[in-house]
Structures are given as C-alpha cells and as structure tokens.
N, C-alpha and C positions, 0 to 999 in steps of 0.2 A: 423408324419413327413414322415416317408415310403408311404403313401395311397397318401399324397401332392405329393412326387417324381414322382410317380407312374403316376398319374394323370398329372403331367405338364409334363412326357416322351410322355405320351400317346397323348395328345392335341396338341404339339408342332412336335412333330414325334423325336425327337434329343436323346439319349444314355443316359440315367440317370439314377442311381442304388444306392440307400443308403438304405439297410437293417438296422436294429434296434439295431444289435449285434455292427454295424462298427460306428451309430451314437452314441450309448453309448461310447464307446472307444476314440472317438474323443472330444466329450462334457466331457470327465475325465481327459484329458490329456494322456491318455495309448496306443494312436493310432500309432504304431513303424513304420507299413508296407509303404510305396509308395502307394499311393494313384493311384487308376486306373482311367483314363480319366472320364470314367459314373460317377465315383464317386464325383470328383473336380466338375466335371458339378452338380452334385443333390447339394453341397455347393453353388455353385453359386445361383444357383435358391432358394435356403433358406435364402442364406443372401441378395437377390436381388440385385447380383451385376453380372457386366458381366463378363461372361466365361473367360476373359483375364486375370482380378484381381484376380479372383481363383485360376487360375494355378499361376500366377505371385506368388500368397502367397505362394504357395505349391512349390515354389520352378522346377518348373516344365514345362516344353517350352508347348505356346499353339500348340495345334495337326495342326493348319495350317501354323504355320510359316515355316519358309524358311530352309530346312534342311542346318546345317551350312558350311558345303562343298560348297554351291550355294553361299554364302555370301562372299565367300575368293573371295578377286581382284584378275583379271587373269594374272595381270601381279606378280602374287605368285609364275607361272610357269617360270619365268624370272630369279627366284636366283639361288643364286652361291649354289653349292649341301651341301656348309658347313652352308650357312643360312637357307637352306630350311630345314636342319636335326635339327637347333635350334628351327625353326619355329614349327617344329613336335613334340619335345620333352618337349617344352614349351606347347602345347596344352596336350600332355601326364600330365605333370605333374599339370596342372590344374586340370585333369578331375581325375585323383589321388586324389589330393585335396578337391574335392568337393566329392567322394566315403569315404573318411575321413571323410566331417566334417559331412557326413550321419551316418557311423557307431557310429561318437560321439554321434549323437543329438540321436541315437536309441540306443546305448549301456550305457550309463551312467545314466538314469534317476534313481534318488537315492526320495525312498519315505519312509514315516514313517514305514511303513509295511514292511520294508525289512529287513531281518537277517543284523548283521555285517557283517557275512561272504559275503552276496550281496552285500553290500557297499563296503568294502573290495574289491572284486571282480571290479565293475563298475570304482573304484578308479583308480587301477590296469592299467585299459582297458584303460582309458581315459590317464594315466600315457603312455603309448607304442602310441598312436593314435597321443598326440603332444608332444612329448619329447621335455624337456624343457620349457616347456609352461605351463605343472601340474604339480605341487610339491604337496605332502603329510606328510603333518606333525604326525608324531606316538610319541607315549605316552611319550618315552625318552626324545624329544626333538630333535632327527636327521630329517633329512627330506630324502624323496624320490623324483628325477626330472627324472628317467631314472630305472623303474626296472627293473631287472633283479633278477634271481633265489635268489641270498641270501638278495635283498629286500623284497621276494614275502615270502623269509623265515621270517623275522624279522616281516612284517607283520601278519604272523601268531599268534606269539607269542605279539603282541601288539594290544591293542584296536588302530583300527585307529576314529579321530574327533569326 
C-alpha cells in the first residue's frame, strides 16, 4: 500500500503520504488525529476516487476551494453592526460545534479492550461535550445527563453499562 502511494506521488508529481503505521490505524478504526492533506490524497488514490470525495468524507474543505471569507456576499458589509455581530457569533458558534463534535468522534471511542475506568472516563467526556444529549445510566438505577463532581463520584463507586 505505501510502495503504491509512493509510486503514484512519484508519477503524478501531487503530495501523497500513507505510511503503514497510519494505514493500519485507519483500516482498525483507531485513526483519532486530522488527517493531513497527503494523506486524504494517498486515500483517495487507493479507493480511486477523486480528491474531492476524500476530503468530503474526512470531513475536511478541499485545499482549493474558496477560503470562506471570499464566499460571504459583499453586501454582508452593508449590516446593521447588531446583525453583523449575530452573523459573527453564529459562525463562532458553528465552528465550536463542529471542534465538539471532533472531540466526540476522537474522545469517546469505547472498545472491548478498554478498562471500566476508560469507559467510565470516555462516558464522562462525551456527558460535558453534549449536555443533555448523553445520559448514563449506573448500576442504581439514577441516570447522569450533566456531570458534574459528585456524578463523577457516584461513578466511581458504580459499574457504569
């Protein structure tokens, strides 16, 4: 798989890089990090698909599209300074949103291999990341939607699922 990268960087001349450590991790499921450009690109050329679909999957703008400041209509400079601060705080809190639902997808992965206490843990994370959204049910019968210190205690003292 490396030697193929290697060879279709080399022939094509374009940025391709998938070492053996990073395709194992990724054909396991264990791949957490942000995928760097070369990389998305060496997926593409293995699954023969174009450079756009790659990054599209990965979650991730292609490297030539239109940085998104260029995209805003000009007439954006036109609002009132109280729309313009909604327009700004709504893009904040997207981009919040989307650094969440990253930390989700890389902080909670729960696999057979893991201690309680990593479950536990992962639970936890995933409980603060969308309050309200995770509930965890422990051994009593109470649930947790929001922990905080004397949840993270009661967890202690109980098998959580």
């Amino acid at each position: 798989m490396e030697a193929d990268v290697d060879r279709a960087a080399t022939t094509s001349g374009t940025d391709m890089r998938l070492n053996r450590g990073t395709a194992s991790q990724i054909l396991s499921g264990k791949y957490k990090s942000k995928p760097s450009d070369s990389t998305i690109r060496a997926i593409a050329h293995l699954a023969g698909v174009a450079d756009s679909v790659a990054f599209a999957a990965a979650d991730q703008p292609t490297p030539n599209a239109l940085a998104f400041r260029e995209e805003i209509p000009s007439e954006a400079d036109k609002l009132s300074p109280r729309r313009r601060r909604i327009a700004i705080d709504m893009i904040r809190n997207l981009i919040e949103a989307q650094e969440l639902e990253h930390q989700l997808a890389e902080g909670i992965r729960i696999t057979a291999g893991m201690s309680r206490e990593e479950v536990r843990a992962a639970m936890v994370r995933a409980a603060e990341i969308y309050p309200g959204l995770v509930e965890i049910d422990v051994e009593d019968g109470s649930s947790i939607d929001r922990p905080d210190d004397e949840d993270v205690a009661i967890l202690g003292q109980h098998d959580v699922g």
